[in-house]
ROTOR-213562 format. One record per residue (C-alpha): x, z, y; residue in three letters. Coordinates in nm, 2 decimals, always signed. Each point is the difference from the previous one (the first is absolute). Layout:
# ROTOR-213562
X = X&Z = Z&Y = Y&type = ALA
...
END
This chain:
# ROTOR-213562
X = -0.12&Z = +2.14&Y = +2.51&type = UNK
X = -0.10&Z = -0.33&Y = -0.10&type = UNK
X = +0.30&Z = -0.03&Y = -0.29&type = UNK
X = -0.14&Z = +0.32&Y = -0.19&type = UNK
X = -0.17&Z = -0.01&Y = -0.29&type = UNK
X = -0.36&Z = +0.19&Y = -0.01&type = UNK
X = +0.07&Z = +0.19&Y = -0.32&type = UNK
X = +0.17&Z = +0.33&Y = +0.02&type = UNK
X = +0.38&Z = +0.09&Y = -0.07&type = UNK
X = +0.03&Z = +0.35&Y = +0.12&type = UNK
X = +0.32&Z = +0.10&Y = -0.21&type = UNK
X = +0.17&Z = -0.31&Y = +0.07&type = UNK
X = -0.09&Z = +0.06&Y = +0.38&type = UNK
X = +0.20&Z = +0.33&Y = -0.04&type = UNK
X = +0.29&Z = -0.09&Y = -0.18&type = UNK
X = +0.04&Z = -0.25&Y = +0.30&type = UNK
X = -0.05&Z = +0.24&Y = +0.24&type = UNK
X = +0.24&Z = +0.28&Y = -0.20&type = UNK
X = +0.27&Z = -0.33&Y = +0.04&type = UNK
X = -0.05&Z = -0.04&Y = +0.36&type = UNK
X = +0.04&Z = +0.33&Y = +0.13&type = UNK
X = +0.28&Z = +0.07&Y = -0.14&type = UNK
X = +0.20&Z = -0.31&Y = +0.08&type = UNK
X = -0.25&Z = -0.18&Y = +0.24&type = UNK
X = +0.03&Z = -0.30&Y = -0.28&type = UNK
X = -0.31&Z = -0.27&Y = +0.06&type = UNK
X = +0.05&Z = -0.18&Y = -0.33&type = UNK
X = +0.00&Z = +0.11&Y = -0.33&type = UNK
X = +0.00&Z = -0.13&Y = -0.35&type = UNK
X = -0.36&Z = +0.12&Y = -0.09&type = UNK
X = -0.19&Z = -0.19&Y = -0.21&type = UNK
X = -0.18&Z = -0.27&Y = +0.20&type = UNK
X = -0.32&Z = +0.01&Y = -0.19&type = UNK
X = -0.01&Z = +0.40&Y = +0.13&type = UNK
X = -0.27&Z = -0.03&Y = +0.29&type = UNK
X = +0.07&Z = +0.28&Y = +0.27&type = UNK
X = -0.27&Z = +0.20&Y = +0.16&type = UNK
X = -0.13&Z = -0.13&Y = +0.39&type = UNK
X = -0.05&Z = +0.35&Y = +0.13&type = UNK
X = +0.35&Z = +0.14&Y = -0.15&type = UNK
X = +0.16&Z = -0.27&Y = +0.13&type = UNK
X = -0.13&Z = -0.01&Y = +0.36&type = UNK
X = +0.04&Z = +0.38&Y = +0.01&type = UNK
X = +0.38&Z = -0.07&Y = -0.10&type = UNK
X = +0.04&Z = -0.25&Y = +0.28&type = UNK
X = -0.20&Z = +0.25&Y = +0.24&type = UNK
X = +0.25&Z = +0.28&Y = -0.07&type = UNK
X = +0.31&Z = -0.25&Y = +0.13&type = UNK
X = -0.18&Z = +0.08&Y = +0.37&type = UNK
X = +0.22&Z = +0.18&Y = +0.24&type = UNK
X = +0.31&Z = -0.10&Y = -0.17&type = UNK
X = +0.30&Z = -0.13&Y = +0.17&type = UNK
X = +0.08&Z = -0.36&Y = -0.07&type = UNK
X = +0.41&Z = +0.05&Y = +0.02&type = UNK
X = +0.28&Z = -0.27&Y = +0.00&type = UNK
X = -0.07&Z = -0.32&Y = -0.23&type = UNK
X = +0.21&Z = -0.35&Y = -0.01&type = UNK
X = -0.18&Z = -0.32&Y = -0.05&type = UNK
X = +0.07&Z = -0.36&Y = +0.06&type = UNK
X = -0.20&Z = -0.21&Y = +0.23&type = UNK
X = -0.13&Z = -0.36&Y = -0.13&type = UNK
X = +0.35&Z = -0.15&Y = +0.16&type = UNK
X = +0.19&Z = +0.32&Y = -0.17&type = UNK
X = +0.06&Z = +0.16&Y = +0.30&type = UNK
X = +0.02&Z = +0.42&Y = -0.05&type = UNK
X = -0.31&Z = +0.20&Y = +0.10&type = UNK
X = +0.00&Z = +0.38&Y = +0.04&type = UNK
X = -0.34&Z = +0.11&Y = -0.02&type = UNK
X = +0.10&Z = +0.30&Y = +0.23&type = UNK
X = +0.08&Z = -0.25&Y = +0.28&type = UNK
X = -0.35&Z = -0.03&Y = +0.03&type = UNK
X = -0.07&Z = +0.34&Y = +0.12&type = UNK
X = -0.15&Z = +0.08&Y = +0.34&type = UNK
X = -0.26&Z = -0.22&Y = -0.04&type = UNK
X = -0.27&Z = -0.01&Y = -0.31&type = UNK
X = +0.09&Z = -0.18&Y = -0.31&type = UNK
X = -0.28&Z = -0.20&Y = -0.26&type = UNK
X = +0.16&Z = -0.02&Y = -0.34&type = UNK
X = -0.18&Z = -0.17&Y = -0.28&type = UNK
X = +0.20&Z = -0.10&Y = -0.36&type = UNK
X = -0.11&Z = -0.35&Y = -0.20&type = UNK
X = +0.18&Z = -0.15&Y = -0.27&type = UNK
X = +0.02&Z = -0.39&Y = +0.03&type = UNK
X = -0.13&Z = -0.11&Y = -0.29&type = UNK
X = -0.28&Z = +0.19&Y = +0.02&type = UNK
X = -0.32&Z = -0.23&Y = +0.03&type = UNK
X = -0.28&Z = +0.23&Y = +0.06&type = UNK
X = +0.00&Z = +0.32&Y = +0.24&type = UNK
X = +0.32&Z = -0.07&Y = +0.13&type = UNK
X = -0.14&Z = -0.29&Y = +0.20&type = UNK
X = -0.26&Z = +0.16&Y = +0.09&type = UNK
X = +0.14&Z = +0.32&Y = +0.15&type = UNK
X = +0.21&Z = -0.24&Y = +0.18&type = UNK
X = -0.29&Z = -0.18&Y = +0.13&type = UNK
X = -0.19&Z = +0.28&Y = +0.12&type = UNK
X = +0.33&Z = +0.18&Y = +0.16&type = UNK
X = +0.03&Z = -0.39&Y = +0.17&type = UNK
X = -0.32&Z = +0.10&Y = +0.15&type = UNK
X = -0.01&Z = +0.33&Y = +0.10&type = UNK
X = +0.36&Z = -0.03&Y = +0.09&type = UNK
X = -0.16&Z = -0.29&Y = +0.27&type = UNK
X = -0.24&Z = +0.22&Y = +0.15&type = UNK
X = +0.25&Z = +0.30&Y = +0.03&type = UNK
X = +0.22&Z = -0.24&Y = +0.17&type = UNK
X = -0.29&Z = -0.11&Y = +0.25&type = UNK
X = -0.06&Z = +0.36&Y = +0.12&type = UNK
X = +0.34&Z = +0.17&Y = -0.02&type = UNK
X = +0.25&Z = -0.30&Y = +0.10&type = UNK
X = +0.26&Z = -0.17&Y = -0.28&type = UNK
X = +0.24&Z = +0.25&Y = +0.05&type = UNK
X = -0.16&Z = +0.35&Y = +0.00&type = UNK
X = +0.01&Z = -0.01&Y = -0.41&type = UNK
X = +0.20&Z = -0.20&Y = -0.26&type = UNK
X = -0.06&Z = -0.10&Y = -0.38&type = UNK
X = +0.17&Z = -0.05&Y = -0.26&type = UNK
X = -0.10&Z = -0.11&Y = -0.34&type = UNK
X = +0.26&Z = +0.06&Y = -0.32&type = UNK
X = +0.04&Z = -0.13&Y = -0.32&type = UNK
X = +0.02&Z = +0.25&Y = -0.25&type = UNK
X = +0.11&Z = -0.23&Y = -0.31&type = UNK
X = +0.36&Z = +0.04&Y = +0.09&type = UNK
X = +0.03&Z = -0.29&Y = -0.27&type = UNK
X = -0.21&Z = -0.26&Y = +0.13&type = UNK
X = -0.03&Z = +0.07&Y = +0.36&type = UNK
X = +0.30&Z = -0.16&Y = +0.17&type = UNK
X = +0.01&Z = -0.04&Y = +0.38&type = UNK
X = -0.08&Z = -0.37&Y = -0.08&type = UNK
X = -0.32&Z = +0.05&Y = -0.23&type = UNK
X = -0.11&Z = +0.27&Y = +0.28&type = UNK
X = +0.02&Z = -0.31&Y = +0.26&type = UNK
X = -0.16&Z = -0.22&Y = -0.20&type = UNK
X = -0.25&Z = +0.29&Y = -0.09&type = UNK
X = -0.07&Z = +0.07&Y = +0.45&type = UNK
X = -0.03&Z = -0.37&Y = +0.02&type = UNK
X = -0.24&Z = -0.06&Y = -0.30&type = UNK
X = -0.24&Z = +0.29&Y = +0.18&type = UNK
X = +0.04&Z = -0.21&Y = +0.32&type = UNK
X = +0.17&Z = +0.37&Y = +0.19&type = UNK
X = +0.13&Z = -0.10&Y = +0.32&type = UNK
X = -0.08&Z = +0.29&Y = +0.20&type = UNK
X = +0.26&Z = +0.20&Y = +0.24&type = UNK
X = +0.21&Z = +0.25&Y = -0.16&type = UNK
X = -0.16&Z = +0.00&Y = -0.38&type = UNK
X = +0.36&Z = -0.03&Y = -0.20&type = UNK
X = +0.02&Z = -0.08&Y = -0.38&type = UNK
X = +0.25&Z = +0.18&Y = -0.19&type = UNK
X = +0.18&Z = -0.01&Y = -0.32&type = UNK
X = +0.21&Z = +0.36&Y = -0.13&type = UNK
X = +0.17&Z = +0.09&Y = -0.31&type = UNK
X = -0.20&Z = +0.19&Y = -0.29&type = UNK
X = +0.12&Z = +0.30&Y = +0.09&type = UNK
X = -0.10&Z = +0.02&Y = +0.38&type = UNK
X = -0.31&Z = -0.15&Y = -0.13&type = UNK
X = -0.06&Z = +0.26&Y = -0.23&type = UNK
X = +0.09&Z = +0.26&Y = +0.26&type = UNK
X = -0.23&Z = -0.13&Y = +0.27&type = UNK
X = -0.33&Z = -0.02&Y = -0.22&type = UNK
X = +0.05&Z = +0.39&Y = -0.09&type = UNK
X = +0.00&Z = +0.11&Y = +0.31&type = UNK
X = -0.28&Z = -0.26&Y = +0.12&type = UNK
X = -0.18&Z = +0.12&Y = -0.29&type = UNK
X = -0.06&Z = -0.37&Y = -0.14&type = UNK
X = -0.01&Z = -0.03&Y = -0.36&type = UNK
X = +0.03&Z = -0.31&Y = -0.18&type = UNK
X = +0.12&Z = -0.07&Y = -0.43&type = UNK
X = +0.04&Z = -0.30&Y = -0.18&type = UNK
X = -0.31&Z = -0.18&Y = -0.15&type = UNK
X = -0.09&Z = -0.33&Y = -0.15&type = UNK
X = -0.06&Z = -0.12&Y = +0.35&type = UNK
X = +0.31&Z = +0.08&Y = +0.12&type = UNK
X = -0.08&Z = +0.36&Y = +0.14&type = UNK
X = -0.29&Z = +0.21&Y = +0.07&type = UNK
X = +0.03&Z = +0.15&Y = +0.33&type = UNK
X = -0.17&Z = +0.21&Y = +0.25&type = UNK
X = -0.15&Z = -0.21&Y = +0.29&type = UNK
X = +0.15&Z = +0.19&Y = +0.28&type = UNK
X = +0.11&Z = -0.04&Y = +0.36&type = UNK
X = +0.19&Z = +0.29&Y = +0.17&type = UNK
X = +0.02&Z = +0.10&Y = +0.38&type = UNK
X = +0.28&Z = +0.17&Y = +0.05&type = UNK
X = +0.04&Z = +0.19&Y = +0.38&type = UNK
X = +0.29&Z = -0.01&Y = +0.29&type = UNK
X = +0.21&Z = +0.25&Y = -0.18&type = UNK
X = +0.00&Z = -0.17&Y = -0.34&type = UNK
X = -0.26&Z = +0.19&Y = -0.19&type = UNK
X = -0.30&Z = -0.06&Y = -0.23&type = UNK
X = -0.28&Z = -0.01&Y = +0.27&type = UNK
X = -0.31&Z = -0.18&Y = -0.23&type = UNK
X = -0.09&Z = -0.19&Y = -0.29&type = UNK
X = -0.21&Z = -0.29&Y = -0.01&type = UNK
X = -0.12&Z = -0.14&Y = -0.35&type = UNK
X = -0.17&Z = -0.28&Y = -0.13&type = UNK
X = +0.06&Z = -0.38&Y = -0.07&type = UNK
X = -0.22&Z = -0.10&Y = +0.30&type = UNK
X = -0.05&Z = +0.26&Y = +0.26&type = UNK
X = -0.18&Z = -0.01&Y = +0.36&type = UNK
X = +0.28&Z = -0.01&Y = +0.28&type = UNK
X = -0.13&Z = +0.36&Y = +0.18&type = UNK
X = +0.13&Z = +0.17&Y = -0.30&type = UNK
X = +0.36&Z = -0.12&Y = +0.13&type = UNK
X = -0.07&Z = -0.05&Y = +0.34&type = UNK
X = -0.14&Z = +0.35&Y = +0.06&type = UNK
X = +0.32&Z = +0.21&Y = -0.14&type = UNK
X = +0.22&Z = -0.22&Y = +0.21&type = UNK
X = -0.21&Z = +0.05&Y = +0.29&type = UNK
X = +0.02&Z = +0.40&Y = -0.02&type = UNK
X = +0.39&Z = -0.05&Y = -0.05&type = UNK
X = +0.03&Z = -0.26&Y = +0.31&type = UNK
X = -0.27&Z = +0.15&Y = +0.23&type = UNK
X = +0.00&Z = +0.39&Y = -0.11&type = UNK
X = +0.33&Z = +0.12&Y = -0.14&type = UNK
X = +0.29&Z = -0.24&Y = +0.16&type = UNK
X = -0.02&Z = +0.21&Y = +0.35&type = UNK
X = +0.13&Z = +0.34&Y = +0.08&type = UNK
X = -0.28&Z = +0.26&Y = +0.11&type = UNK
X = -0.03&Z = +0.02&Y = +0.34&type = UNK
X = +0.12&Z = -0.34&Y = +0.12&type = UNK
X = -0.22&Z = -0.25&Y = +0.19&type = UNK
X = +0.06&Z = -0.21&Y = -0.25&type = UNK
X = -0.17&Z = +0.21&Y = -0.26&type = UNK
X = -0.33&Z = +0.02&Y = +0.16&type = UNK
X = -0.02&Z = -0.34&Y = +0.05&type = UNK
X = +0.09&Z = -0.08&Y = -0.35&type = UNK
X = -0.25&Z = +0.22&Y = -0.11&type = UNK
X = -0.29&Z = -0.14&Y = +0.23&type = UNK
X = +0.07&Z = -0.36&Y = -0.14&type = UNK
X = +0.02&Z = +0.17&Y = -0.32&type = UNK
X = -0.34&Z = +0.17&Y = +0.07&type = UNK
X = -0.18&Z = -0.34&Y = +0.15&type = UNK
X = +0.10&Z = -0.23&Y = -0.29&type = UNK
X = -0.22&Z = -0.14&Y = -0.25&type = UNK
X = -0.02&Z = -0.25&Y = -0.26&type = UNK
X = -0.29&Z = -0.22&Y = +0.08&type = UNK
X = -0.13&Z = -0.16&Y = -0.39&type = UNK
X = -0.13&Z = -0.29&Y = +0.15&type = UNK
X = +0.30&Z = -0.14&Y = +0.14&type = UNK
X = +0.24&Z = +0.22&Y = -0.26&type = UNK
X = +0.18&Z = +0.07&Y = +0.29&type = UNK
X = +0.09&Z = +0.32&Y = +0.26&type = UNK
X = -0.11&Z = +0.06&Y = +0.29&type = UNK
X = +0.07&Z = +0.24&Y = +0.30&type = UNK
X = -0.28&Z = +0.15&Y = +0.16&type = UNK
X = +0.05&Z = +0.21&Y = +0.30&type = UNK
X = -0.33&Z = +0.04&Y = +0.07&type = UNK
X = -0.05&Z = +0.29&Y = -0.19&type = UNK
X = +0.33&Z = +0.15&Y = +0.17&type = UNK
X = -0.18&Z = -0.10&Y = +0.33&type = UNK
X = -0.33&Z = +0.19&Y = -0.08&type = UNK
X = +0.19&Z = +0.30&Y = -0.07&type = UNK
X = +0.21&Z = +0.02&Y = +0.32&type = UNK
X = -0.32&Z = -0.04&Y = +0.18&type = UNK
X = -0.19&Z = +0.24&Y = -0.19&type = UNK
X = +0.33&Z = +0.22&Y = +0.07&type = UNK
X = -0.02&Z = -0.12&Y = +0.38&type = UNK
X = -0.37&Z = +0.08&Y = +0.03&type = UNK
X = +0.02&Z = +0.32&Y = -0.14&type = UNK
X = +0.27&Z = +0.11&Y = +0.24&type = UNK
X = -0.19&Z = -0.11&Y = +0.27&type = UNK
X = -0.30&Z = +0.19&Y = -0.10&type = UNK
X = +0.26&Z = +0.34&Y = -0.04&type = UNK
X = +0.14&Z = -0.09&Y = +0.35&type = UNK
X = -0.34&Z = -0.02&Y = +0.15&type = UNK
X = -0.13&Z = +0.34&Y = -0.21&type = UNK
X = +0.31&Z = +0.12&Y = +0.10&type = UNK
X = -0.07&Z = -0.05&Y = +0.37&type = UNK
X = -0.31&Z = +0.08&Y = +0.03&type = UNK
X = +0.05&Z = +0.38&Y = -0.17&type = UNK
X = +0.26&Z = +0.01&Y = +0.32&type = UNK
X = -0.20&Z = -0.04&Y = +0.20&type = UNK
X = -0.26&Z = +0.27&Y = -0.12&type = UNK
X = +0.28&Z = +0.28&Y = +0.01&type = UNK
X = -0.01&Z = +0.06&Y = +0.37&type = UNK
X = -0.34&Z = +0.06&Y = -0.03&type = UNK
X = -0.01&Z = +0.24&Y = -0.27&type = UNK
X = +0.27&Z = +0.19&Y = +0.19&type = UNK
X = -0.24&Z = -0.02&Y = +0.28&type = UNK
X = -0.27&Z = +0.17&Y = -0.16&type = UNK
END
């Protein structure tokens, strides 16, 4: 929450927040020199978890339509900059570059997609969104720039729980990236102009590895045994699998059945001679 002053604005915070739940509306003419409290604002963004994304149209950087429910059955990173914005904006986009990277390495390009959105309606045209993804140097696999009417805009950040208002600079915004599951809902919030990648990569490892399968299926106990046996290794600020714990515990199960076989046997073979005596 790089963008927030340090000074309190409690009643401004809750006038926004009276504004937003009643029409999901992102931005509102509050004065810009009206700081709003850190803690009320990521406990406003907090309470958008579980919440179901729903149908949105946006336009691509070649203004081609995107529904954002065409991206369900697979998870979803959305994260909202305006283009002019010289500070956090870059920077969120910078570290999601990276984490996005490393999520990439361990899950494959197309187990996730991203999207980032412009939310000054005004100034963020499919063509300054391009120039905005090729400025930050993104050239990753399915990471899409979008550009969407006010309204949709609007709309989205409610239910994302992003809040942004007019400043000096431009806007004052919440520095916030949003995983969003299969199904198209609210599955975590990650804040912060620069962030480490596990705090992305770790939701989107739960959702790949731990929820996509149905119980029972093969397929669900391995995902959840590579879920279980990755790690993110600081040194190389990369993942790893490691089976070797896996291993140790289906020989540890293995030994211990042995030893119950053998116990087993061996109280067998006592019966006939307790019958005997």
């Amino acid at each position: 929450m790089a963008d927030f002053a340090k000074h309190a604005g409690m009643a401004a915070l809750a006038l926004f927040g009276a504004a937003l739940s009643h029409g999901a509306m992102a931005k509102t003419a509050i004065d810009s020199s009206i700081a709003f409290d850190p803690k009320a604002a990521v406990a406003y963004s907090q309470a958008a978890i579980g919440r179901s994304l729903g149908e949105f149209s946006f336009l691509d950087t070649e203004r081609r339509e995107v529904f954002l429910n065409g991206y369900q059955g697979k998870p979803l990173v959305i994260n909202m900059v305006f283009t002019a914005c010289s500070e956090s904006c870059p920077l969120v986009v910078q570290a999601l570059y990276d984490a996005v990277e490393v999520a990439q390495d361990v899950l494959g390009d197309d187990a996730f997609s991203v999207v980032t959105i412009g939310f000054d309606a005004r100034d963020d045209t499919p063509e300054r969104m391009r120039a905005f993804a090729r400025g930050q140097g993104v050239d990753l696999p399915n990471w899409t720039f979008l550009s969407g009417t006010q309204d949709e805009i609007d709309r989205l950040a409610g239910i994302l729980g992003f809040i942004y208002f007019p400043s000096p600079r431009g806007f004052d915004h919440l520095a916030q990236t949003t995983v969003i599951d299969a199904g198209g809902g609210v599955y975590r919030q990650v804040y912060g102009a620069q962030f480490n990648a596990p705090a992305l990569v770790d939701p989107l490892l739960e959702l790949v590895f731990g929820r996509s399968a149905e119980a029972g299926q093969l397929e669900n106990l391995i995902k959840r045994v590579r879920l279980f046996c990755t790690y993110f290794d600081p040194a190389s600020e990369r993942y790893r699998f490691d089976y070797s714990i896996f291993i140790a515990l289906v020989v540890g199960a293995g030994s211990l059945l042995g030893l119950g076989a053998v116990l087993v046997r061996a109280w067998l073979r006592t019966r006939p001679q307790e019958r005997r005596t």
